[in-house]
Residue, then its C-alpha position, 0 to 999 in steps of 0.5 A: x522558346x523563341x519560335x514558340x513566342x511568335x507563334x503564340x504572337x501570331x495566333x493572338x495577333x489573329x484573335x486580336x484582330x478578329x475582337x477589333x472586328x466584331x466590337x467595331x461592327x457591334x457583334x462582339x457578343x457573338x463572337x465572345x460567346x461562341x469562343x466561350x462555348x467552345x472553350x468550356x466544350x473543350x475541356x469538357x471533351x477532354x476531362x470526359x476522356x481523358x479522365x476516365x481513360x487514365x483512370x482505367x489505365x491506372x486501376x489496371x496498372x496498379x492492380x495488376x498482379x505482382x508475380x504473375x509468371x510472363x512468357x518470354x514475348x510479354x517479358x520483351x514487351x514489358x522491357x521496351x514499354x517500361x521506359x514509356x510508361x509514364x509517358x504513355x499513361x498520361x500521353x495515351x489519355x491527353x491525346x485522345x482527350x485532345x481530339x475529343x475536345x475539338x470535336x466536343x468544341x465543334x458541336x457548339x451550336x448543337x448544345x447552346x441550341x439545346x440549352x436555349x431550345x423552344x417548343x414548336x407547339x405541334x407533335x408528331x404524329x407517331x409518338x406525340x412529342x413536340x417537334x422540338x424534341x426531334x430539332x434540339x434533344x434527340x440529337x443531342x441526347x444521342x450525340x452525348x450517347x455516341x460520345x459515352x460509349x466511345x470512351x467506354x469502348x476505349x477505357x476497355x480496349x485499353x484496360x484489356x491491352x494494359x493487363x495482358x501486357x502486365x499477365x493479369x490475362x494470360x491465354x494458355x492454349x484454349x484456356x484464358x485466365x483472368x485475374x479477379x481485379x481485371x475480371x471486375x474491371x472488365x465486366x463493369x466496363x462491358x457492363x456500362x457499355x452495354x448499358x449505354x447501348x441499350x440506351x442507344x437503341x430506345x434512341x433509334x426507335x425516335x429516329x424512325x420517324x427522321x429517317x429516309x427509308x424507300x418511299x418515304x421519310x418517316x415511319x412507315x408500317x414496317x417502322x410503327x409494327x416491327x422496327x419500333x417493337x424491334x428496337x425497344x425489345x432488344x434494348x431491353x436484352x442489351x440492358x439485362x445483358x449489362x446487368x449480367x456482366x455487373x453480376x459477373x464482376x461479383x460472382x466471378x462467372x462469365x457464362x452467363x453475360x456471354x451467353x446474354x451477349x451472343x443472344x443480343x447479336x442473334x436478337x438484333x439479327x432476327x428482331x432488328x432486321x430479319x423480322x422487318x424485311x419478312x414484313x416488307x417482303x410478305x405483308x407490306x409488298x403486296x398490299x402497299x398502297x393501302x397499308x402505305x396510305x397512312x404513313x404517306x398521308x403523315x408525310x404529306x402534311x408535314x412535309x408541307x408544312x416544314x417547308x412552308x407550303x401548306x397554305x398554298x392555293x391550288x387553282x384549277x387553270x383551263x389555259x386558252x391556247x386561241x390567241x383572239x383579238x383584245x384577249x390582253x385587255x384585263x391584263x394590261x398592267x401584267x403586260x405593260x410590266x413584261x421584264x424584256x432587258x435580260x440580267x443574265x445577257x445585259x452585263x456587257x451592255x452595263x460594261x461598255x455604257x457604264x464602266x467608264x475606266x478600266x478600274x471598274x467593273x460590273x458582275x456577269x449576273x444582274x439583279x432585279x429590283x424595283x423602285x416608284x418612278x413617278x408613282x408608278x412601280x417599274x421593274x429594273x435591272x441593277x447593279x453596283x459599278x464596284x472595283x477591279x483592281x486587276x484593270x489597274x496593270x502596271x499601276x497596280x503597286x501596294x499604295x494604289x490598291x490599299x490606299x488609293x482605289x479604295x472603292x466603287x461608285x454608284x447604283x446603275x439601273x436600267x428599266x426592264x420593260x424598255x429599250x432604246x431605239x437601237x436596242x439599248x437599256x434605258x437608263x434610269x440611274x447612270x453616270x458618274x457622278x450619278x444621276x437619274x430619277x431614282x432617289x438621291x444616295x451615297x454613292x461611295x460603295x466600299x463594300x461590295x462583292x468584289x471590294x479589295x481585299x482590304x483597304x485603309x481609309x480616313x485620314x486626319x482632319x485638314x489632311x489632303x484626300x488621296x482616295x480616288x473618288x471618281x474620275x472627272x469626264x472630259x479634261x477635268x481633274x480626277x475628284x479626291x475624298x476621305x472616309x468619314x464612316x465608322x466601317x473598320x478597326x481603327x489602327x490609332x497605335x503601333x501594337x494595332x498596325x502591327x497586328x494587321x501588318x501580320x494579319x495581312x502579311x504586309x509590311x507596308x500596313x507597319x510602315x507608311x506614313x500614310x497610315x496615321x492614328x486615324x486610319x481604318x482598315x477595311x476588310x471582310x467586306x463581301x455582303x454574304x461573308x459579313x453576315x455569315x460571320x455575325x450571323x453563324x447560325x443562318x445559312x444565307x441565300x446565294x444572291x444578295x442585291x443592292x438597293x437605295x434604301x433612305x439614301x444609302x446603298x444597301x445589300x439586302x440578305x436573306x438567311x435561313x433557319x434550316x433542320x434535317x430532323x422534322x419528323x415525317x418531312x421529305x429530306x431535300x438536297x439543298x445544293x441541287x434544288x437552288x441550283x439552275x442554269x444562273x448558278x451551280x451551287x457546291x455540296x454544303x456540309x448541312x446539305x439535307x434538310x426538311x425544314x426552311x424557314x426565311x428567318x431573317x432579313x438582313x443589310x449591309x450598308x455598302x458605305x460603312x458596312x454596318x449589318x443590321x439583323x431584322x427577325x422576319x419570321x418572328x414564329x419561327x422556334x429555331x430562330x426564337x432559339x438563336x434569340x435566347x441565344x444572342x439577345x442583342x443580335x437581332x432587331x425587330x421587324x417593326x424598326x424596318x423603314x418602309x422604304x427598305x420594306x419596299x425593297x425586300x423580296x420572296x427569296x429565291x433559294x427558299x422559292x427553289x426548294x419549296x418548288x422542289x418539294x410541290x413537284x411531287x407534294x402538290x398532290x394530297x391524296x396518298x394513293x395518288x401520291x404511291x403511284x406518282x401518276x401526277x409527278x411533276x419537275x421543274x423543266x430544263x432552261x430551254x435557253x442552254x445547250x442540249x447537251x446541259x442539264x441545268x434548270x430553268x431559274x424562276x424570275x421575278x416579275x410583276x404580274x397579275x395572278x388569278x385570284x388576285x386584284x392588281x399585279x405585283x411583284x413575283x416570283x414564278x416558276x413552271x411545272x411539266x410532267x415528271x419522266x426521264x429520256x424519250x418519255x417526258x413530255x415538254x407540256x405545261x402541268x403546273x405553275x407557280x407563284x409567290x408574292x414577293x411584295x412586302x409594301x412600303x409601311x413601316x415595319x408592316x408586312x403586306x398581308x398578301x406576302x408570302x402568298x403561294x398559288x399553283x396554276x393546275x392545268x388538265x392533264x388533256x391539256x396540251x399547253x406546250x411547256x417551255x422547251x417545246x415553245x423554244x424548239x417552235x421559236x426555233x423551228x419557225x421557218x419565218x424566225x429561222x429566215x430573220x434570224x439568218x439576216x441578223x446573224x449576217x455581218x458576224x454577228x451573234x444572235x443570243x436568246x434572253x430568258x424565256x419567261x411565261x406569263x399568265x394573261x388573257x386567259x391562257x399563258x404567253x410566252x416571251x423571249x427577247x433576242x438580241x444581236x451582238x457583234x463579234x468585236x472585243x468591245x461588242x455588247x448585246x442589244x434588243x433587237x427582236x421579240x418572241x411571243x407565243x400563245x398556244x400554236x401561235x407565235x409571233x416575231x416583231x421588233x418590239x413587245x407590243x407589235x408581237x403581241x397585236x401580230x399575235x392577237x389578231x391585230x390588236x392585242x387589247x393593251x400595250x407593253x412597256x416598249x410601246x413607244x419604243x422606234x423600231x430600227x431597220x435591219x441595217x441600223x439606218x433610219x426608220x422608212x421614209x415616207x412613201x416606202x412601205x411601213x413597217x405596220x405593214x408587215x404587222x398587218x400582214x402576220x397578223x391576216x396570215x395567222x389568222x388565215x391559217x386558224x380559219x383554215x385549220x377550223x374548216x378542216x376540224x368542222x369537215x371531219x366533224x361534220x358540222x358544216x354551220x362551222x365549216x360555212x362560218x370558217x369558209x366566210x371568214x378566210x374568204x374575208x381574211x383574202x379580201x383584207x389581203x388583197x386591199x392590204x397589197x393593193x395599198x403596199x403596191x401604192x406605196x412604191x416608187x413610180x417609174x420616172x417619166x423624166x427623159x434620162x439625162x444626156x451623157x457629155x462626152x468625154x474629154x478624152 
């Protein structure tokens, strides 16, 4: 009784706390009707089993017969189950009523879904039922099905094993004899069961068009002329067999449900996989792309529109491989915004400018945000300076982690299109405490992503603060402050604190002085796990970010509607396709899905916690559902501040999937589609190993597409040719992107939202891709050189992400290099710049010498890092006058590419035999060698002179 008693008391300690949990946040509507659901479902799962299983029991036990004579093995049987019996009649059917609950219980969401289901508005295009049925009803109608034969099939198996062991069926030899009741009872089970089968196959046939069969999901014509017919004609056999055995448990004879039975397993043979594989192998085989073409032009459109690309615009894109002079001058906005600072490099950098005490500390991954800097938009690097405990050593005892280090301090951000002169981020948000040009904020972060695991904040008024705010510089004091949000169960009696010193295995919780009635307990406090708890029904995206939003700090988070039951939508691996070389994600347990929707947008206040839930895709029925559901979770997109409109993004993961889906769905026509003749994937990150396989992250960038009227903030992805091993060709065939600007209205979603636009490129045109672009930057003699003199002195050299931009006609590429020296206390700073366009490439200190050395001297626009000083090789000071500039050595790439396009032009008109070509290409290199000549006569000039001074006398030596 004791140790019952406390495990009773632990387990209420543990829902007790879950309560105070979601009432403090306002969620406990969620939590209330999830548990009620299951409960109900619990026992209907177990009065579904284990009433009829003990009512099959008991009707053979007690119609067994009386004197049946038993052989001498039954008779041992009998004595050893006897004292049991009891036992084992109401045990048998309570345990499998047990497991049937649980499972019955787990299935919560599927049955609230139905209940509250919502019609999608369209129908698929083989039987014509809204698409609905297929999300909510279909499955639950088979789930209820599976559940029913179950318990038939066990009610049987022990009707059979209770009147053998009782000798109302005895084998005598080859003869079997059954007692009337037990034939009665047996038929109509096998009856019953039967039926329900029959049901299960007219079920089957509305799989078809969920299932993922060899070419495509959905029905095909071996599905629609013989599965389907297939499938409904022997759930009409199985039916009439079922009506057989309830004859039978009349009449008494079993000839005819057996011969009904063995003609249903040779039916479903023959019907259900014979005939179909005679009409794959014979009709559909030689002849699939025509009879296909229908049943892949299904899935084609519904695929697209499960996934959310059907309105994409396709743009036909002839990229310029010439890099000419001024090319950049109408994308000057797109140029001036090229993001150099990398959020996967820069971590370090972060770390050793900004961390400051050893107790805190910023994530390997960096976001990208962006803010209005004087009225202009500027994309920026940012992350949350947030706890480490583990920095605090030997002073890490149970009153410093709970009670002092309670939370991190401030927003850091950097620009992501400047640097330093030396190769640092610019700052635009630093320090403790903060300051910089981003708007004024809370800067107390008490949940974050890697917040402790609890902590207990607040204190009586008057008491003196014992929480560490934030170190003061210099010798000044360390600066104090109390919670004074609403971010936790408050522990205001002994009951609560000694529920939570259970729940977190602490007696400390129970016992310090310094845990008074208006203490909270913060806890739970990672931004994804906070809305996954509220929110069970959304799967979240994998990255959340911060950012000042009304002058708080917040995490915003994006979750997703998903189903693997949309007719005729290709399923797709959701693990892999968000998966690349910034994150592996691990398998879900709702892994393959055809259907995404961005449903809702979500925040965490990172001062108080609070989680706010805004319906985003208010269209969407699956989360029209959810609504019915939890009718006070939600918030409406119209109460969303502009400032936190401004902020929100296209979200990645939904982008990676639907860019998973276009690699193949991009192409419309059927029997292109058959032949996977334009396939395309997405290529491998050129940053990583050879020896790796991960994917090239898409990234955000503001950018100028074709089509649009001024650049904005995107999200961008590229495309090559689908092939494996010595086949595949690293040459550009697609790239896509989305706009991810939401405006800054309130509660107005920017009409150009969403927007997806493909850049199609010629197949006979050879726009490197990103891999080959990487192997020239690496292959480059002149880069190789320089990159030697970089990695001198133990130095590491680290290429940044390498991004593709759509400008001047053509595509640019650029990579920022950075150098990091091998000490412990060592970060990575900009140092280089790669850019190329078509063959060409360029290598400066900075953006925009790489794009002027690139496009002949004068790119037609200036980079974010314009301004920026280029430092020398060895960190000294810029050349002095008289020594030779480093405009020079611009000008000098610059005359020597072009030289070699003039070169290159005279060798193409001579085999062309256009000699107006080959008169214009020579007149051009002879003019290209003239600028030289000036160019070296005037780096001659610039040189030291010889002194004409006499050499100073030596004086003699005292010595």
């Amino acid at each position: 009784m004791v140790g019952a008693l406390v495990v009773a008391f632990f387990v209420f300690a543990g829902i007790y706390a879950d309560i105070r949990w979601y009432d403090q946040l306002g969620f406990l509507e969620v939590l209330t009707t999830e548990w009620i659901t299951r409960i109900v479902l619990f026992f209907v799962g177990f009065i579904a089993m284990a009433l009829p299983v003990w009512l099959s029991i008991q009707i053979a036990y007690r119609t067994r017969p009386v004197y049946a004579k038993l052989n001498s093995q039954l008779d041992r049987y009998q004595e050893i189950f006897e004292p049991l019996r009891r036992l084992a009649m109401y045990g048998i059917p309570a345990v499998l009523g047990i497991f049937a609950g649980v499972s019955t219980a787990s299935r919560w969401d599927s049955v609230l879904a139905w209940l509250n289901r919502t019609p999608f508005g369209a129908v698929d295009p083989q039987f014509q039922f809204d698409i609905g049925f297929y999300v909510f009803e279909l499955p639950f109608y088979r789930s209820i099905v599976g559940f029913a034969s179950a318990v038939v099939l066990l009610s049987g198996l022990l009707v059979i094993a209770t009147n053998y062991l009782y000798g109302a069926i005895r084998v005598s030899g080859r003869e079997v004899v059954i007692s009337k009741a037990a034939r009665i009872q047996i038929a109509i089970t096998a009856g019953l069961y039967l039926l329900l089968q029959a049901v299960s196959i007219w079920f089957d046939q509305y799989a078809t068009v969920t299932e993922t069969g060899s070419l495509i999901t959905g029905a095909s014509y071996t599905d629609v002329y013989a599965t389907i017919p297939g499938r409904q004609i022997l759930s009409v056999i199985a039916a009439v067999v079922a009506v057989l055995f309830l004859i039978t448990a009349i009449l008494g004879r079993w000839r005819l449900p057996l011969v009904g039975a063995v003609l249903l397993i040779v039916s479903s043979l023959l019907i259900g996989s014979l005939y179909p594989w005679v009409v794959q192998r014979f009709q559909v085989d030689p002849s699939a792309r025509a009879l296909e073409a229908p049943y892949i032009d299904r899935n084609i459109d519904e695929t697209r529109d499960a996934f959310g690309v059907a309105d994409i615009e396709e743009i036909p894109y002839e990229a310029k491989t010439d890099a000419e002079p001024g090319a950049l001058r109408a994308d000057a906005g797109t140029t001036a915004s090229i993001r150099l600072m990398d959020p996967a490099v820069i971590s370090p950098a972060f770390r050793q400018l900004e961390q400051f005490r050893q107790y805190y500390q910023f994530p390997e991954m960096l976001d990208v945000d962006r803010y209005q800097i004087d009225g202009e938009s500027q994309d920026t690097v940012v992350a949350i300076r947030d706890l480490n405990l583990e920095g605090l050593n030997d002073a890490q005892t149970w009153f410093n982690s709970h009670l002092v280090y309670t939370h991190g301090y401030g927003l850091v951000a950097a620009a992501g299109n400047q640097r330093s002169s030396d190769g640092q981020p610019v700052f635009l948000e630093s320090g403790i405490p903060s300051s910089g040009t981003l708007p004024e904020f809370e800067p107390r972060v008490y949940f974050g992503e890697n917040s402790p695991e609890y902590s207990i904040v607040g204190a009586p008024e008057g008491a003196p603060p014992i929480e560490l705010d934030y170190p003061a510089g210099g010798e000044g004091e360390p600066q104090q402050t109390t919670f004074t949000g609403d971010g936790g169960p408050v522990l205001d009696n002994v009951f609560t604190k000694l529920v939570y010193a259970l729940k977190f295995q602490s007696e400390q919780i129970f016992l310090s002085d310094q845990v008074s009635n208006e203490s909270q307990i913060l806890y739970d406090r990672n931004p994804i796990e906070r809305v996954q708890k509220v929110a069970p029904y959304l799967t979240l995206d994998s990255d959340t970010y911060p950012s000042v939003v009304d002058g708080r700090v917040v995490w915003i988070v994006d979750g997703y509607t998903l189903s693997d039951q949309y007719p005729y939508s290709n399923k797709v691996s959701y693990s892999e396709a968000i998966s690349d070389s910034e994150a592996v994600q691990q398998p879900l347990a709702f892994d393959e899905v055809n259907y995404i929707r961005n449903s809702v947008k979500a925040t965490v206040d990172a001062y108080d916690g609070t989680v706010t839930l805004y319906a985003w895709d208010e269209e969407d029925p699956i989360l029209q559902t959810w609504q019915k559901v939890f009718p006070n979770a939600l918030k409406d997109m119209s109460e969303m501040s502009g400032e936190l409109m401004s902020h929100v993004r296209y979200p990645a993961d939904l982008f990676k999937m639907q860019r998973a889906v276009l690699g193949r769905y991009h192409v419309t026509d059927p029997v292109t589609f058959y032949s996977r003749e334009d396939a395309w994937t997405t290529p491998l990150d050129p940053t990583q190993s050879a020896a790796t396989s991960f994917l090239q992250p898409p990234y955000y960038l503001t950018m100028q597409m074709p089509g649009q009227e001024a650049p904005t903030y995107s999200i961008y992805s590229t495309f090559i040719p689908e092939a494996r091993g010595s086949a595949s060709r690293n040459v550009l065939r697609g790239y896509l992107a989305v706009d991810s600007d939401a405006g800054s209205t309130d509660g107005e979603r920017a009409e150009g939202y969403g927007k997806l636009r493909l850049l199609s490129l010629p197949e006979d045109d050879n726009v490197p891709g990103p891999g080959q672009v990487q192997n020239t930057f690496n292959s480059d003699p002149t880069v190789s050189q320089s990159l030697n003199l970089l990695k001198q002195g133990q130095s590491d050299v680290i290429n940044g992400n390498l991004l593709t931009v759509p400008v001047g006609g053509g595509l640019l590429y650029v990579q920022p290099v950075y150098v990091q020296s091998t000490g412990e206390t060592s970060y990575p700073l900009l140092q280089k710049v790669l850019v190329a366009f078509g063959d060409e490439i360029a290598f400066q200190d900075t953006l925009d010498e790489a794009l002027n050395v690139l496009f002949g001297g004068d790119s037609g626009a200036a980079a974010g890092d314009e301004e920026v000083e280029p430092t020398t090789p060895d960190g000294g000071e810029p050349p002095a006058e008289g020594e030779t500039p480093t405009t020079t050595d611009t000008e000098l790439q610059s005359l020597l590419n072009r030289a070699r396009q003039a070169i290159e032009d005279k060798q193409q008109a001579l085999q062309d035999g256009d000699w107006v070509a080959y008169g214009a290409a020579d007149a051009e290199l002879a003019e290209i060698i003239s600028e030289l000549i000036v160019l070296a006569d005037d780096g001659a000039s610039t040189t030291d002179t010889p002194s004409t001074d006499a050499p100073a006398t030596e004086e003699p030596s005292n010595g």
